[in-house]
TIRO-850062 format. One record per residue (C-alpha): x, y, z. Coordinates in steps of 0.25 Angstrom, whole numbers, plus 5000, padded with zeros to 4 digits. Layout:
! residues N
XYZ ...
***
This chain:
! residues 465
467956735492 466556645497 466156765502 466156875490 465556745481 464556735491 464256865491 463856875475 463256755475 462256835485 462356955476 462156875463 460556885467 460757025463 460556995447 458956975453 458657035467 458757175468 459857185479 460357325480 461657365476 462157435490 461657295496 462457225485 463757325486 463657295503 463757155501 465157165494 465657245503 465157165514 466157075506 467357175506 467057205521 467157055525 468257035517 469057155523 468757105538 469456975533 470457025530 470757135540 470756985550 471356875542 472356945532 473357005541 474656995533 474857035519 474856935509 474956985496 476357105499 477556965495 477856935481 477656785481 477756765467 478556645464 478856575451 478156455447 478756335443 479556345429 478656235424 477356305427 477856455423 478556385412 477156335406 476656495407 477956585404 478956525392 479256575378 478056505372 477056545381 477556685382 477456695366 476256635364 475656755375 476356865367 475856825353 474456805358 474556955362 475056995350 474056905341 472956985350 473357105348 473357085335 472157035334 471357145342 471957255333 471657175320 470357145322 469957285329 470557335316 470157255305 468857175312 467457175313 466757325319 465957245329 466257245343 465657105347 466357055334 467857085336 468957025343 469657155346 468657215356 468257085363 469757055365 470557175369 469257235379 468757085383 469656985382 470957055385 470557165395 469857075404 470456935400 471656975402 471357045416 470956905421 471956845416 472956945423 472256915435 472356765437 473556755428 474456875431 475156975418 474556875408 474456995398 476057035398 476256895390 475156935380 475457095379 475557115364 476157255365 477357185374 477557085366 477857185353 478557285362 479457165366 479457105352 479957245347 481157275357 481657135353 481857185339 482357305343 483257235352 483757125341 483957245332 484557335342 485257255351 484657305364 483157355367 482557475364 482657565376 481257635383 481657795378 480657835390 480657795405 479357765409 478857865420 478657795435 477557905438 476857865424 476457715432 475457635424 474757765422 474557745407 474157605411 472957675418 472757775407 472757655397 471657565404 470757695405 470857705390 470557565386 469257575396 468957705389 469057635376 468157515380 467357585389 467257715384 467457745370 466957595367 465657615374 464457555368 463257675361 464557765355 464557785341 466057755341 466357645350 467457555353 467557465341 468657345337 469357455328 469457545339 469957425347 470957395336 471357535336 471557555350 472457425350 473357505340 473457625347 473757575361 474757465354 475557595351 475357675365 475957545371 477057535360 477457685363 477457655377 478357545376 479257605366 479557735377 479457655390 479857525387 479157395385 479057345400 478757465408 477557515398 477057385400 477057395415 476657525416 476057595402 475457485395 474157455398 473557315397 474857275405 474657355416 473257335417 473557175416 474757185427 473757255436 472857135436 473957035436 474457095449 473357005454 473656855448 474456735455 475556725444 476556825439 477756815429 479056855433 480456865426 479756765416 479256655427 477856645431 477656645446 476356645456 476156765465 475056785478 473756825469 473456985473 474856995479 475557045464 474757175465 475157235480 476657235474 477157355469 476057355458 475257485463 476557565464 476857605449 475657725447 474657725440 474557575444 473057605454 472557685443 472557565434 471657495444 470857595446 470657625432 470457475430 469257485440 468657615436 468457585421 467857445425 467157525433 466757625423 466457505414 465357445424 464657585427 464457635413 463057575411 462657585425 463257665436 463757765427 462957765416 462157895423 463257965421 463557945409 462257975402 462258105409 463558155407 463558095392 462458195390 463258315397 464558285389 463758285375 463058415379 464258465378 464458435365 465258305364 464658195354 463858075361 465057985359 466358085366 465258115376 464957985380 466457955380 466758065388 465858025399 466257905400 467757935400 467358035412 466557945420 467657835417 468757935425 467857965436 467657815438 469057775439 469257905448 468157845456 468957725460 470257785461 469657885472 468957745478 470257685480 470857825483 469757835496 470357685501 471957725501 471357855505 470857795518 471857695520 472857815522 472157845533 472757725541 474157755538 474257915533 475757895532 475457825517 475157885505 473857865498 474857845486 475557735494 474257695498 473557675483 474957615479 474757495489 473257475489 473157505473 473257355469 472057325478 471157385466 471757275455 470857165462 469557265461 469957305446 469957155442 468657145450 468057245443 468557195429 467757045432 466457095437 466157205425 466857115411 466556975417 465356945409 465857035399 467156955395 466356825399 465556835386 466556915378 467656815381 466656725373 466656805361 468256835362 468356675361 467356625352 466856715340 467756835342 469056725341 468456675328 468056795323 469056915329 468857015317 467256985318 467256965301 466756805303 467956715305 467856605312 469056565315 468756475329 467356425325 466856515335 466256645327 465056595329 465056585347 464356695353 464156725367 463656655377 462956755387 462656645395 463756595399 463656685413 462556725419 462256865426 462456785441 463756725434 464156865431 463656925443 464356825452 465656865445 465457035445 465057035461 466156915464 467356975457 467057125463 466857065478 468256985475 469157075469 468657165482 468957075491 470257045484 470557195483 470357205498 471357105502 472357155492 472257285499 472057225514 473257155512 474157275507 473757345518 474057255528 475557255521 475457405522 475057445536 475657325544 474557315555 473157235551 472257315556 472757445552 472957385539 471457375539 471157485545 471657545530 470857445523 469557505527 469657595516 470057495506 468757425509 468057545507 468657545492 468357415490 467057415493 466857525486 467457465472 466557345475 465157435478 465557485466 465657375458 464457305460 463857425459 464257445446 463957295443 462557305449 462557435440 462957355426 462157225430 460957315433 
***
């Protein structure tokens, strides 16, 4: 890891020396190539294929998973989810002033990533639509006498598909339909409104499928949270929290249910989308704004419907990118399938996507987060409570600077490479037996890696620029 820290701690002089970007994007990948050569000698068994997970002691788990703790979680989700609709509803009009947008496209969708990251499936406690579906088949089954049973059977083919289709709309909503110069833009209402009408998707999915296996599969702030907690050191099993290998979670059997590498890849492509659409794509986007309204749509469906296209070629981008690396890594052993193939090298991408998430939203949710906590939490509704002494707080821009920040982007994106690479290297290595044919079929996965990272700076160097 000195290595990549060394290497933007060179690059930081970027913010004032005009280094260009192929000189900048050759020297990460100078770091994915050092890293790949490392492995290819020192790591020669695979390390992350055993599930290690072991209970901790009933002291320590104890202290984490018990009745109380396990209540205090689920009311806090509820009080939340009341609290988002409520003041989306009946609050202030103002974006900056409202709890709703802050919390539900700040605080939760990024918090809680990192939180799934170091902590593990810390949002399942806190679901709010679990915890009333549960809390609804309990009455039906003290009134009834046994549990309602699911009418439907969830479809195997089906996968986590919706979960896919699901993040796509929440980054069209925040991205797309909320972007900044529309007339009609996203708003705490709409927020509020949102809420409701995914609260009753979710509801309808559990009510035909059945609680557990929507959540697993259908419901999409679960999924997208278990994908990340695929990578965290702890894990809750049959009610007893246990410590597992950190990476290892994500190689076992994750990849297999479908649909489950197009959530990664969508993860990536609308962060992706996210960091181009004020530099790298912009171009595109004035020009074939312009087409589309010649057409005769208004300025706002216009402007919607660019985006909305160039959003689906993005994440078509990245899924072809990876597509090329299992591609090429067939040609090693032609007697497995390029399904078999994205299957087992799919959870590789789940690093990248986290990486991704850091660099673009880090100085983002550093001075949100101090709005979530000081003026928003005394004043949620934006009509001038001031219920912690802290309406008055603003934010302090200061707090990081553009080295701090930069540091952080080129660091996270060279270490979530690096960590992808391994993930994959050692997969390989379980797959194909022998160490140098194992990375013989790595030369590809390189290829993708330093692909997503050239790509990555690029777009930060684009958005810094």
């Amino acid at each position: 890891m000195t290595f990549p820290l060394l290497l933007a701690h060179a690059l930081v002089a970027r913010q004032d020396l005009p280094i260009p970007d192929w000189l900048f994007a050759w020297g990460a990948s100078l770091v994915l190539i050092i890293s790949f050569t490392a492995l290819s000698f020192l790591w020669r068994e695979p390390r992350f294929e055993d599930d290690d997970w072991r209970p901790l002691s009933e002291r320590i788990g104890g202290l984490v998973v018990n009745p109380v703790t396990k209540g205090l979680a689920a009311f806090a989700g509820l009080f939340l989810f009341v609290l988002v609709i409520y003041s989306g509803l009946h609050g202030t009009d103002a974006p900056d002033r409202n709890f709703s947008l802050t919390f539900a496209f700040v605080t939760f969708w990024l918090g809680m990533v990192a939180l799934s990251v170091l902590f593990g499936d810390v949002f399942r406690a806190f679901n709010p639509w679990r915890t009333i579906a549960r809390g609804i088949s309990e009455g039906f089954r003290l009134i009834a006498g046994q549990r309602a049973p699911a009418p439907l059977t969830y479809p195997d083919w089906l996968g986590r598909w919706p979960s896919v289709l699901g993040i796509l709309a929440f980054a069209w909503l925040e991205l797309i339909y909320g972007a900044s110069g529309l007339t009609v833009g996203l708003n705490p209402h709409v927020t509020g409104v949102a809420v409701i009408v995914y609260s009753g998707i979710t509801f309808a999915g559990m009510g035909l499928f059945g609680i557990d296996r929507w959540l697993e599969r259908g419901e999409i702030f679960s999924v997208y949270m278990n994908m990340f907690s695929q990578l965290a050191p702890l894990e809750v099993r049959n009610g007893k929290l246990g410590r597992r290998k950190s990476l290892s979670a994500a190689g076992h059997h994750w990849t297999d249910v479908p649909g489950s590498v197009g959530l990664v890849i969508a993860t990536i492509g609308a962060t992706s989308f996210d960091g181009g659409q004020e530099g790298l794509f912009n171009s595109w986007i004035n020009s074939w704004f312009r087409h589309i309204k010649d057409i005769g749509f208004d300025p706002t469906t216009a402007f919607r419907i660019t985006e909305s296209l160039i959003l689906v070629i993005v994440v078509a981008g990245i899924g072809a990118v990876f597509w090329l690396g299992v591609w090429g890594m067939q040609s090693v052993d032609p007697d497995r399938s390029i399904g078999e193939l994205r299957r087992k090298f799919g959870h590789t991408l789940i690093p990248i996507a986290a990486a991704y998430l850091l660099a673009h939203y880090f100085s983002e949710f550093v001075f949100q987060e101090q709005a979530q906590f000081t003026y928003l939490l005394s004043d949620p509704l934006g009509v001038g409570s001031n219920l912690f002494g802290t309406a008055n707080s603003g934010i302090d821009y200061t707090v990081i600077d553009a080295k701090t920040v930069w540091y952080v982007q080129v660091g996270a994106l060279v270490v979530g490479h690096v960590i992808g690479l391994t993930m994959a290297h050692d997969r390989a290595i379980a797959l194909y037996k022998d160490p140098k044919e194992a990375t013989r079929s790595q030369y590809w996965m390189l290829l993708v890696m330093i692909c997503f990272t050239t790509f990555g700076l690029f777009l930060l160097s684009q958005g810094n620029g």
